[in-house]
C-alpha positions in Angstrom: -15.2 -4.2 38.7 -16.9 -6.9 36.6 -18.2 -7.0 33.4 -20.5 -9.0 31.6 -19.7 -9.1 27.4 -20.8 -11.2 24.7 -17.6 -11.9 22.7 -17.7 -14.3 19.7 -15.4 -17.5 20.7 -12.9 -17.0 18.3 -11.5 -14.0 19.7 -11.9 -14.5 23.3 -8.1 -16.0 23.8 -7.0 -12.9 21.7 -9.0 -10.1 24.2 -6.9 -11.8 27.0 -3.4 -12.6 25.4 -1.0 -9.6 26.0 2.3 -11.8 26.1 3.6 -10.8 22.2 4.7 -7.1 21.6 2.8 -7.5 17.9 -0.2 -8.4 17.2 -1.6 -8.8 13.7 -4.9 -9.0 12.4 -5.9 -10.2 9.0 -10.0 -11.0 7.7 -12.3 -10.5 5.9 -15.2 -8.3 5.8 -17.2 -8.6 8.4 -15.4 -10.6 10.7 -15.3 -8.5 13.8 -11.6 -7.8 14.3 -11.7 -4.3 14.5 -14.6 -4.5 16.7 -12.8 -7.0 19.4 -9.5 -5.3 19.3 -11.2 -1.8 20.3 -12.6 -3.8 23.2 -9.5 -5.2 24.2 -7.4 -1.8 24.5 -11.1 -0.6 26.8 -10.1 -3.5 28.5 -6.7 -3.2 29.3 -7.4 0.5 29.9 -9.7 0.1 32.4 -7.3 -2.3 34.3 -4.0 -0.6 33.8 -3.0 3.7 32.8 -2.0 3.9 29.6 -1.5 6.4 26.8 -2.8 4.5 23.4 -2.9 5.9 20.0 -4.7 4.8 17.5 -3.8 5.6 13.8 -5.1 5.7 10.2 -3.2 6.5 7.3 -5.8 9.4 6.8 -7.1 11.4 9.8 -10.1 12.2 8.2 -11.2 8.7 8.1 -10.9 8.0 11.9 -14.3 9.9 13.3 -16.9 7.2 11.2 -14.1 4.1 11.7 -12.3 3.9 15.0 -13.8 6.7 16.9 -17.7 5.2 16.3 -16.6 2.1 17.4 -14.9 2.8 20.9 -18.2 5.0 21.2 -20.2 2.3 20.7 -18.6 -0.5 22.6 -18.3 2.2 25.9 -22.2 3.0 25.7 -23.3 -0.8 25.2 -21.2 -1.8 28.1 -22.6 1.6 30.2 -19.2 3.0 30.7 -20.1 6.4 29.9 -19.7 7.5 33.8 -15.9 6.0 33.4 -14.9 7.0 30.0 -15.5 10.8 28.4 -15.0 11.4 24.6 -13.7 14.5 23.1 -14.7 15.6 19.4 -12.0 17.9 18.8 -9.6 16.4 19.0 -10.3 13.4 19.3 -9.6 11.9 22.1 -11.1 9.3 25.0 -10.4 10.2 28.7 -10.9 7.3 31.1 -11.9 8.2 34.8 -8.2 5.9 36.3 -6.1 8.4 33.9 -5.6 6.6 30.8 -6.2 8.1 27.4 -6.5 6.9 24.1 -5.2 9.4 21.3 -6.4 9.2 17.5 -4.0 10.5 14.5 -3.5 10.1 10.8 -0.9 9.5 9.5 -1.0 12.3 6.7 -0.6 14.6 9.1 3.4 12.8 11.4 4.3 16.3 12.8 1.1 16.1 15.4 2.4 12.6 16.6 5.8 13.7 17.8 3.7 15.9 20.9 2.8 12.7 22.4 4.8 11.1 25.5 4.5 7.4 26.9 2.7 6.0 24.5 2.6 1.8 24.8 -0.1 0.8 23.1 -0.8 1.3 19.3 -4.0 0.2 17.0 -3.0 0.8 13.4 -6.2 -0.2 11.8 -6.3 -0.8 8.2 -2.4 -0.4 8.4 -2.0 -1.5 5.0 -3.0 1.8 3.8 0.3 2.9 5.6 3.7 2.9 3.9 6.0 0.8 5.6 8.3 3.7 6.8 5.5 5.2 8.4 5.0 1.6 10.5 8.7 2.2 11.5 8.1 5.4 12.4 5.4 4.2 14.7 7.5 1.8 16.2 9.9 4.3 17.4 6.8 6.2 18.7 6.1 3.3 20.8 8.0 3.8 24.6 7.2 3.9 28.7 9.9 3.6 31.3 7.7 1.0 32.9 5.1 -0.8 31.0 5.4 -3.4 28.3 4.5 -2.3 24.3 2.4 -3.9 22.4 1.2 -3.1 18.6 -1.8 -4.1 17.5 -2.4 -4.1 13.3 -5.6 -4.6 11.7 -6.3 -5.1 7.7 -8.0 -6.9 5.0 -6.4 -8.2 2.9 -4.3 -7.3 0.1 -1.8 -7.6 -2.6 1.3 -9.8 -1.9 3.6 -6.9 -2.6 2.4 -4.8 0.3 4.3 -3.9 3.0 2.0 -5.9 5.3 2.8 -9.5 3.4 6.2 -8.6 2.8 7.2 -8.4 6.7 5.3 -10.3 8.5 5.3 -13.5 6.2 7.8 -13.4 2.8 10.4 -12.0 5.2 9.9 -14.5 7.9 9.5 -17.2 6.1 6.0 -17.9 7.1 3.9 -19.5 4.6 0.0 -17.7 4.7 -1.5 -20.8 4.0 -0.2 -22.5 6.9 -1.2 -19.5 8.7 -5.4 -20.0 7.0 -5.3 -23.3 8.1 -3.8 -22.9 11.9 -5.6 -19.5 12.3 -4.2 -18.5 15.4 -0.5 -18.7 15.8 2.9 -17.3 17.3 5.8 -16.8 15.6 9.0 -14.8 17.7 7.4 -11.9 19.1 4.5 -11.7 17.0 0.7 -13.1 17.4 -1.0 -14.0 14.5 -4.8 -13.8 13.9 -6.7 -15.0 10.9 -11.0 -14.3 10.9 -13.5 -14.5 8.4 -17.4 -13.7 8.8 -18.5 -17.2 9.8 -16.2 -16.4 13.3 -18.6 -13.4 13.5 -22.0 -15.1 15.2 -23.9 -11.4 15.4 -23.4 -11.2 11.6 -27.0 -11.5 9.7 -27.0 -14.5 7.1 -27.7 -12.6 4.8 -24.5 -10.4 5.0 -22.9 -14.1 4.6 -25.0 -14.9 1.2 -23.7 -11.9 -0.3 -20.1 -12.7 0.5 -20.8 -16.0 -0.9 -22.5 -14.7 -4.1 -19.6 -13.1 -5.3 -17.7 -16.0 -5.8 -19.8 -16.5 -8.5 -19.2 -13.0 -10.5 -15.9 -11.4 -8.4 -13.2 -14.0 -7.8 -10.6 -11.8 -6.1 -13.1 -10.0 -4.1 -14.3 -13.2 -2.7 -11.1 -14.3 -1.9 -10.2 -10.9 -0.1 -13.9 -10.4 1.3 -14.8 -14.2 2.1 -11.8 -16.1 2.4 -9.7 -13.3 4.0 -6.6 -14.1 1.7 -3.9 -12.3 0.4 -3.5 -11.8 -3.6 -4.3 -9.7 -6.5 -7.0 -7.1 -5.4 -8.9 -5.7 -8.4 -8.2 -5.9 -11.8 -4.2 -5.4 -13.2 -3.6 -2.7 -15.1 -0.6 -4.7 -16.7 -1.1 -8.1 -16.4 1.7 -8.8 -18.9 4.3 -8.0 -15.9 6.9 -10.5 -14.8 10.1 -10.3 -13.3 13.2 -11.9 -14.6 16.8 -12.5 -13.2 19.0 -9.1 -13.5 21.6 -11.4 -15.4 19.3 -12.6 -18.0 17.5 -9.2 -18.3 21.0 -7.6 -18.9 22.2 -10.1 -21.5 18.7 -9.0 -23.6 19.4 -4.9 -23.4 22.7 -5.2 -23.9 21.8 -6.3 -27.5 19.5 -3.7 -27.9 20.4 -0.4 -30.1 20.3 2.8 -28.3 17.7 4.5 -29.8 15.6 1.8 -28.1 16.8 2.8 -24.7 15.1 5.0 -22.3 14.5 6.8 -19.4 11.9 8.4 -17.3 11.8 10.2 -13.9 9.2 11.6 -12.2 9.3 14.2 -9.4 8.6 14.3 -5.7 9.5 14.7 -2.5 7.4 14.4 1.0 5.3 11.7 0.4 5.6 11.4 -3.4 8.8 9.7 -4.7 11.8 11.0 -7.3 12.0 7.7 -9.4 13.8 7.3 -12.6 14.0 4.3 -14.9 16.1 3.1 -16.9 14.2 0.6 -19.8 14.8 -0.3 -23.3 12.3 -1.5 -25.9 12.6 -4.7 -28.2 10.9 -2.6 -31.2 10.0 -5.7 -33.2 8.4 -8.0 -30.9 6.8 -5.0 -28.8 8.4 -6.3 -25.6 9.6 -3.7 -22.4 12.2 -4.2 -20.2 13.0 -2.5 -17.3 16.4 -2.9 -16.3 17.4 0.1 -13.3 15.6 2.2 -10.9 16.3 5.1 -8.8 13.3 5.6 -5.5 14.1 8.0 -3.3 12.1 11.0 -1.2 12.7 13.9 1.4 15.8 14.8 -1.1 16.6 17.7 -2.3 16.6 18.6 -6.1 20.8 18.9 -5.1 20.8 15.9 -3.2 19.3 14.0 -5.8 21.0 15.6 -8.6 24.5 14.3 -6.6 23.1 10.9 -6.6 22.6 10.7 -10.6 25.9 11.9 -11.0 26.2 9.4 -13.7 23.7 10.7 -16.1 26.3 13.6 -16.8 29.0 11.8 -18.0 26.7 9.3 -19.5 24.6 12.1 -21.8 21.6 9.4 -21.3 18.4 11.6 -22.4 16.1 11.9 -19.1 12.5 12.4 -19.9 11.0 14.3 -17.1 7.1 15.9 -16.3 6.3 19.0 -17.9 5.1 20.3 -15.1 8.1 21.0 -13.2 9.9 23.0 -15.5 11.8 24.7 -12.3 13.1 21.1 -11.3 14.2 20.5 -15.1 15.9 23.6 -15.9 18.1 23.0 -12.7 19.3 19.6 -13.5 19.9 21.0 -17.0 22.0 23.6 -15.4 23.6 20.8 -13.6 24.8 19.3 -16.7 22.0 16.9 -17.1 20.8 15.8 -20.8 16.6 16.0 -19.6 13.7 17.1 -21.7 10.4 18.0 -20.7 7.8 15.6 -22.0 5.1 16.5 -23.7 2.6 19.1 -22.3 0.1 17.8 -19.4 1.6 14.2 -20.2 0.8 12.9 -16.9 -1.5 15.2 -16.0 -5.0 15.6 -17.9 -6.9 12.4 -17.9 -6.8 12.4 -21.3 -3.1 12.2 -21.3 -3.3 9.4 -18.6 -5.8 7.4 -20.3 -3.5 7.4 -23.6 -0.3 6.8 -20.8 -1.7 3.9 -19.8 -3.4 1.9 -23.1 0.2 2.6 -24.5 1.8 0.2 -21.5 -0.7 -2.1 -22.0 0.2 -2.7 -25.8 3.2 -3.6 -25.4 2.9 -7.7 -25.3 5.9 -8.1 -22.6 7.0 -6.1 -19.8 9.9 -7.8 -18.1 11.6 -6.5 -15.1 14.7 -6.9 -13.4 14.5 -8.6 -10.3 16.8 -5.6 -9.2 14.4 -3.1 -9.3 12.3 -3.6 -6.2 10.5 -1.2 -6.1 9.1 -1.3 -9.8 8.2 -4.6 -8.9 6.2 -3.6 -5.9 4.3 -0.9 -7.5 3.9 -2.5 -10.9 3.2 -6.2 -10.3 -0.3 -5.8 -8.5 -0.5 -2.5 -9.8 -4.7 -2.4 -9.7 -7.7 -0.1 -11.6 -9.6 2.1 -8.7 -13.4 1.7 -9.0 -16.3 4.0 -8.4 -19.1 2.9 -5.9 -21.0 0.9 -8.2 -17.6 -1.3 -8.6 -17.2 -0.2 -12.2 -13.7 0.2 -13.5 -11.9 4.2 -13.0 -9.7 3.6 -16.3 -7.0 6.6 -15.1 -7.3 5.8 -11.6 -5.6 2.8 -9.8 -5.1 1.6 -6.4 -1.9 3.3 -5.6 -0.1 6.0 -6.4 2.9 4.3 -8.8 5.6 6.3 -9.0 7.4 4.0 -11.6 4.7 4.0 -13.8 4.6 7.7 -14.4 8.4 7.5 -14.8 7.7 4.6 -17.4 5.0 7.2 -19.4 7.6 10.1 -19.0 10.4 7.6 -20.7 8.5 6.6 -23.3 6.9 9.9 -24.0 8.3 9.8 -27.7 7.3 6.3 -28.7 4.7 5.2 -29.9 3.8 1.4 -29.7 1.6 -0.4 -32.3 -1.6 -1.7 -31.3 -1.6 -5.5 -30.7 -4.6 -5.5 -33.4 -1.6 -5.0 -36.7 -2.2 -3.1 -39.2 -1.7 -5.2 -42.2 -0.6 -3.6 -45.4 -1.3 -5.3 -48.7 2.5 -6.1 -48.3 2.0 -8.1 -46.1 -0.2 -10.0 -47.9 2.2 -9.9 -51.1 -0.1 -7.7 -52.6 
């Protein structure tokens, strides 16, 4: 069967190249990935019977992303005689036996009914938690046929799981990787686009890209240059991360009414973190020196693994709003309190949360505590649709920082702007 398609040049090696088992996708808006990778698995499932799945982190999302788009590509190349969609659920039926399968991710359970699959799209898979990629790699199995993984994304922060693996733990330097574009590395294909590879794309989709260079730097990097960084605005941009040693040395000076600690509750796809920190009361500097991240445990199981907060007495400061949880560690022999009412939860109490964190002038992390790091360092505001600021909303939900507004629930920082008394003035 032949057919006739007007690809743009950049990806037409890519449609073609099944010889890596990954395949990664980075851009930036507008630069067709998404649309040539759907074509590719029509391709290949048109030529050979396979069982593919493609995933989102939300199944919801799927039926206006993914779904539209194999919809689309099948009725502009008039393969609607050879390939039937199904609404519910969703699900494309070719006429040689192949099928392509669409899941979320919020909803793992469903994905465990499905046999041979080996082909994945995970589009915007850095939306995904890294042990739900994993997961998805041991999904990924046929007696017969070689796998292949294909990941799509924008994109984002350095500290997500997406930078983390396939360039800070490799090695691989994402500049080089701008500059080359296209590259190999092990087993894995690399693929950089922006919207100038996109030749269908209007001009005037371009000028806008370029227009925000002028009011929206990091949006214009994400959206124009397709390169990793800061997305949005930090919510602490006084957040750095120094050597456990040195950190040590500091709180080890510090008195113990100046120490802390904070835990917040969870379990399937919320965390249980605590945090140990301690504040340096007169210059208004945080650090954050230990960390506990841990979910799909037990109040027991986690009560076992803080073993050392009995003999240590340490005061925990834990949400309000599981007073079940807290009276069982208490009954445990745990020293926790229950914070304040509604601490974390009214957005009045999340508001006040977070301006607190942002007076202090320092917050200094332990290079330890990884995971503090990786939620706190690019740690972002959410916005609304017109792109204005959500001031209690942010771009992920941080487990840390609600364990760092539990811990500090009794404290009350100054405001940058002092207060000066006319003693200060020698008045």
């Amino acid at each position: 069967m032949n057919i006739a398609k007007e690809v743009n040049p950049h990806f037409e090696d890519f449609l073609f190249d099944w010889d890596s088992k990954l395949y990664f996708l980075v851009g930036g808006y507008g630069s067709s990935k998404s649309y040539h990778v759907a074509l590719k698995i029509v391709l290949k499932l048109l030529g050979e019977r396979r069982t593919a799945l493609v995933v989102r982190e939300v199944y919801d999302t799927i039926r206006d992303s993914c779904f539209s788009l194999f919809r689309e590509i099948v009725e502009d190349m008039g393969l609607d005689a050879m390939i039937a969609f199904n609404a519910s659920p969703m699900q494309m039926r070719f006429r040689n036996g192949s099928k392509i399968v669409f899941k979320g991710m919020d909803k793992p359970a469903k994905l465990k009914s499905i046999n041979n699959i080996s082909l994945i799209w995970v589009e915007e898979c850095s939306e995904l938690k890294y042990a739900g990629f994993k997961e998805l790699l041991g999904r990924l199995r046929h007696p017969t046929l070689p796998l292949h993984i294909i990941l799509t994304t924008n994109p984002v922060a350095r500290s997500n799981w997406t930078y983390q693996h396939f360039f800070e733990r490799r090695g691989l330097d994402d500049k080089d990787f701008y500059r080359r574009r296209v590259m190999r590395d092990g087993n894995i294909y690399y693929h950089h686009s922006v919207a100038d590879d996109n030749l269908f794309l209007p001009q005037d989709y371009i000028a806008q890209l370029d227009e925000m260079q002028g009011y929206d730097a990091d949006l214009y990097r994400i959206a124009r240059l397709g390169q990793f960084g800061v997305n949005g605005k930090l919510v602490l941009p006084q957040f750095e991360i120094m050597p456990h040693n040195e950190v040590m040395a500091v709180v080890e000076e510090i008195p113990r009414k100046y120490l802390r600690v904070g835990m917040d509750f969870g379990f399937e796809t919320s965390y249980n973190a605590v945090v140990r920190m301690a504040i340096d009361h007169e210059r208004k500097w945080l650090y954050i020196y230990w960390e506990y991240y841990r979910n799909h445990m037990t109040d027991d199981e986690t009560a076992d693994a803080l073993e050392e907060f009995v003999r240590t007495r340490e005061c925990i400061k834990a949400d309000s709003a599981e007073p079940k949880a807290i009276r069982y560690y208490q009954k445990r022999g745990f020293n926790m309190v229950a914070t304040k009412k509604s601490n974390g939860g009214s957005r009045h109490s999340r508001l006040d949360n977070t301006r607190k964190l942002k007076r202090f002038r320092r917050i200094i992390c332990s290079d330890a505590c990884v995971h503090c790091i990786e939620e706190l360092q690019d740690l972002t505001y959410a916005t609304d649709r017109d792109g204005e600021i959500i001031p209690d909303e942010f771009n992920r939900d941080a487990h840390t920082f609600s364990s760092l507004w539990y811990g500090l629930d009794d404290y009350d920082v100054v405001d940058i702007k002092h207060k000066f008394t006319k003693e200060a003035f020698g008045l």
